[in-house]
VEXDRENMI-805418 format. One record per residue (C-alpha): x, y, z; residue in three letters; residue number from 1. Coordinates in steps of 0.05 Angstrom, whole numbers, plus 5000, padded with zeros to 4 digits. Layout:
BEGIN
c1 = X c2 = Y c3 = Z res = ALA n = NUM
...
END
This chain:
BEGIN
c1 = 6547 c2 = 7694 c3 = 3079 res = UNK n = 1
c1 = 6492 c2 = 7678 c3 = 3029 res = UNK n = 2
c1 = 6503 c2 = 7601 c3 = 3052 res = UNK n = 3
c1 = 6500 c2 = 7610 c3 = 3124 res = UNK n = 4
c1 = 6433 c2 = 7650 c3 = 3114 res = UNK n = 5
c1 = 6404 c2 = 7591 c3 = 3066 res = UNK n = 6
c1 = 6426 c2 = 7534 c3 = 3125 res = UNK n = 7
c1 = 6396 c2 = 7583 c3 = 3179 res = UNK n = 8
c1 = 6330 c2 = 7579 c3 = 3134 res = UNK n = 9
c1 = 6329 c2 = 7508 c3 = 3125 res = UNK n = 10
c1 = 6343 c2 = 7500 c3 = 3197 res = UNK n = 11
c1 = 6290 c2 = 7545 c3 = 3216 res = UNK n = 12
c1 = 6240 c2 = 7513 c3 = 3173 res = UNK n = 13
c1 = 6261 c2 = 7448 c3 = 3189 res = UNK n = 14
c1 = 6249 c2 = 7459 c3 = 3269 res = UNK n = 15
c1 = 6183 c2 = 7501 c3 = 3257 res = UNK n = 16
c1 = 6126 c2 = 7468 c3 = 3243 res = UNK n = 17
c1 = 6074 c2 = 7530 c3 = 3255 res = UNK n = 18
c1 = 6093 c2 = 7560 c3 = 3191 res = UNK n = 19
c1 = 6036 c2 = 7607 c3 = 3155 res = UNK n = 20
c1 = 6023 c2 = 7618 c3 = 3085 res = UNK n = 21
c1 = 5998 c2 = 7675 c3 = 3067 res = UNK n = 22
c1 = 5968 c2 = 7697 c3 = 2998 res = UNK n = 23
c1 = 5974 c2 = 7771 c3 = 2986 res = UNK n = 24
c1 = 5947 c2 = 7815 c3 = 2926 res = UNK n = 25
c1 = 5933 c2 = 7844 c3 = 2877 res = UNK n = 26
c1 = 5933 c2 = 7914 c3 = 2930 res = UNK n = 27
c1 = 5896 c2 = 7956 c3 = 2871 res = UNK n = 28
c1 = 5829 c2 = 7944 c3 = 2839 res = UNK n = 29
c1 = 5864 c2 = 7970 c3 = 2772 res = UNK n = 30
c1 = 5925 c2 = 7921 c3 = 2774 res = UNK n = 31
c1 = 5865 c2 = 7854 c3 = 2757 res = UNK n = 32
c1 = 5910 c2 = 7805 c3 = 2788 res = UNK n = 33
c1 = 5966 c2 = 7818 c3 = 2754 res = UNK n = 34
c1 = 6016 c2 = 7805 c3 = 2808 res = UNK n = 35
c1 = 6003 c2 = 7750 c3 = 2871 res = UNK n = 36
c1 = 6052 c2 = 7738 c3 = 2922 res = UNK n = 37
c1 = 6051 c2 = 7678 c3 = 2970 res = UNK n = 38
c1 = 6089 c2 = 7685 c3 = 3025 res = UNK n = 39
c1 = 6107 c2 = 7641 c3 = 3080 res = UNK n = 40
c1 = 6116 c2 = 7674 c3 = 3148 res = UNK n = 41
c1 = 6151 c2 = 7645 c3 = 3215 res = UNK n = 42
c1 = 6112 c2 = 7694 c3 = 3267 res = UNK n = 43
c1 = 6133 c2 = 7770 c3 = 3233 res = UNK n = 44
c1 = 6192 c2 = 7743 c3 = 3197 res = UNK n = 45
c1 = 6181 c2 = 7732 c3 = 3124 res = UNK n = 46
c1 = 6215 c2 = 7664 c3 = 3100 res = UNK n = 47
c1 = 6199 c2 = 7660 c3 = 3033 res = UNK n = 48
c1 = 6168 c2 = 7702 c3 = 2985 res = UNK n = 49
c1 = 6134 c2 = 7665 c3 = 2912 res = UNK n = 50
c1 = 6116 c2 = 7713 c3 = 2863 res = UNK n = 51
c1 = 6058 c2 = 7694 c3 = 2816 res = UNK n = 52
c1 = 6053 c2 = 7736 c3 = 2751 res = UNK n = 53
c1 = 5987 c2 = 7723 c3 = 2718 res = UNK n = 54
c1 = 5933 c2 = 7744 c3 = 2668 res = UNK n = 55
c1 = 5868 c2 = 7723 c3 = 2699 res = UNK n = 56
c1 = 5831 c2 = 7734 c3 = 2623 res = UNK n = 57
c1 = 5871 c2 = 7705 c3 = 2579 res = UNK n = 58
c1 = 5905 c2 = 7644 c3 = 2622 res = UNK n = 59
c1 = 5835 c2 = 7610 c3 = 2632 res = UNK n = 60
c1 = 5826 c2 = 7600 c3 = 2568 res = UNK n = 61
c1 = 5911 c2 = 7569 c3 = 2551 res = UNK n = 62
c1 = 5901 c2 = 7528 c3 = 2614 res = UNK n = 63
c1 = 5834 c2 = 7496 c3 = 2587 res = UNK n = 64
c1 = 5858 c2 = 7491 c3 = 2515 res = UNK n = 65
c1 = 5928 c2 = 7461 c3 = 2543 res = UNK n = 66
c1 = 5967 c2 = 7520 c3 = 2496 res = UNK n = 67
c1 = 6040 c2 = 7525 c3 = 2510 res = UNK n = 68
c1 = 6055 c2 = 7596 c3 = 2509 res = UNK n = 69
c1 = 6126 c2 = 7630 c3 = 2491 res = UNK n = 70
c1 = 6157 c2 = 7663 c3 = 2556 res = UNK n = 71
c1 = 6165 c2 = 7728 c3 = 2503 res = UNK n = 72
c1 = 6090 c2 = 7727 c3 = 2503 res = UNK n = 73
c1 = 6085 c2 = 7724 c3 = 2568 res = UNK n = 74
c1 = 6130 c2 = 7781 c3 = 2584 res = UNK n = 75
c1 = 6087 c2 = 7828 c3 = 2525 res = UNK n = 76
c1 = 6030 c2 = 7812 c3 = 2564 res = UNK n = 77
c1 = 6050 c2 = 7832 c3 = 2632 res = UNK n = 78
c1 = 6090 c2 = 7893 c3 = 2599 res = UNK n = 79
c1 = 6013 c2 = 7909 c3 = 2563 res = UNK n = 80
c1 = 5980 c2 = 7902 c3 = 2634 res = UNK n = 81
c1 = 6030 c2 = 7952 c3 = 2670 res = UNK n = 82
c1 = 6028 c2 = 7997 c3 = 2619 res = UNK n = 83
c1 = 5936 c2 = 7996 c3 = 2614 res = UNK n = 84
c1 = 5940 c2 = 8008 c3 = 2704 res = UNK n = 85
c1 = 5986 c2 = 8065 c3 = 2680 res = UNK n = 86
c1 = 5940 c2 = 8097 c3 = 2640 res = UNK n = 87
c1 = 5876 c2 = 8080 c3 = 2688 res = UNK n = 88
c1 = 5920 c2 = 8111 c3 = 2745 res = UNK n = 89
c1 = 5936 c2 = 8168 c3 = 2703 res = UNK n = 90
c1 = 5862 c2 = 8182 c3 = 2677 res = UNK n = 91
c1 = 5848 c2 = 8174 c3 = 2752 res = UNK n = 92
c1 = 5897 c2 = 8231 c3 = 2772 res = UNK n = 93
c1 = 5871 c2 = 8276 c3 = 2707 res = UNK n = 94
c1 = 5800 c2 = 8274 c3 = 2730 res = UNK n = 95
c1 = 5820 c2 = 8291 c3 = 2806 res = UNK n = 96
c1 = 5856 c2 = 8345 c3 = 2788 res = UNK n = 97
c1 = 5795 c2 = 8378 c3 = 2734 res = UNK n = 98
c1 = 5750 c2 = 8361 c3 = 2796 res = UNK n = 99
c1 = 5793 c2 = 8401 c3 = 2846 res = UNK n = 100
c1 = 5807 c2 = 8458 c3 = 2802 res = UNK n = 101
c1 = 5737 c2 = 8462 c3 = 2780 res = UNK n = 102
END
């Protein structure tokens, strides 16, 4: 089944040249680009979907520099980021709630 639906895409995007890319995210000031999709649409029918993890402070920097960082690095840093929009949501929901009750 998964085979036929692969051919079906290639066959699709083979015979459609009117193919849009679209670049989508971050959907929350507090998530700082953390996570980018680009996704390639046929009219309302998502094709493909490329998800782009990144670290807009610190990758400038590695990219300039030409550092090679570890992929464990890279998964403490997005692990880091999740956990900070956490908090910011949290402190978010904590203030609301003083607001409302006061």
């Amino acid at each position: 089944m998964e085979e036929l639906i692969d051919k079906k895409l290639m066959t699709v995007t083979a015979a459609r040249k009117d193919l849009m890319i679209v670049n989508m995210g971050p959907h929350y000031p507090s998530m700082h680009s953390v996570l980018r999709l680009i996704v390639t649409l046929d009219g309302e029918d998502v094709i493909e979907i490329e998800p782009i993890l990144e670290a807009v402070t610190v990758n400038g920097p590695e990219q300039l520099g030409n550092i090679q960082v570890p992929k464990r690095a890279c998964y403490i840093r997005v692990i880091m980021l999740e956990l900070s929009r956490i908090a910011s949501y949290l402190l978010w929901l904590g203030l609301f709630i003083v607001d409302v009750g006061a």
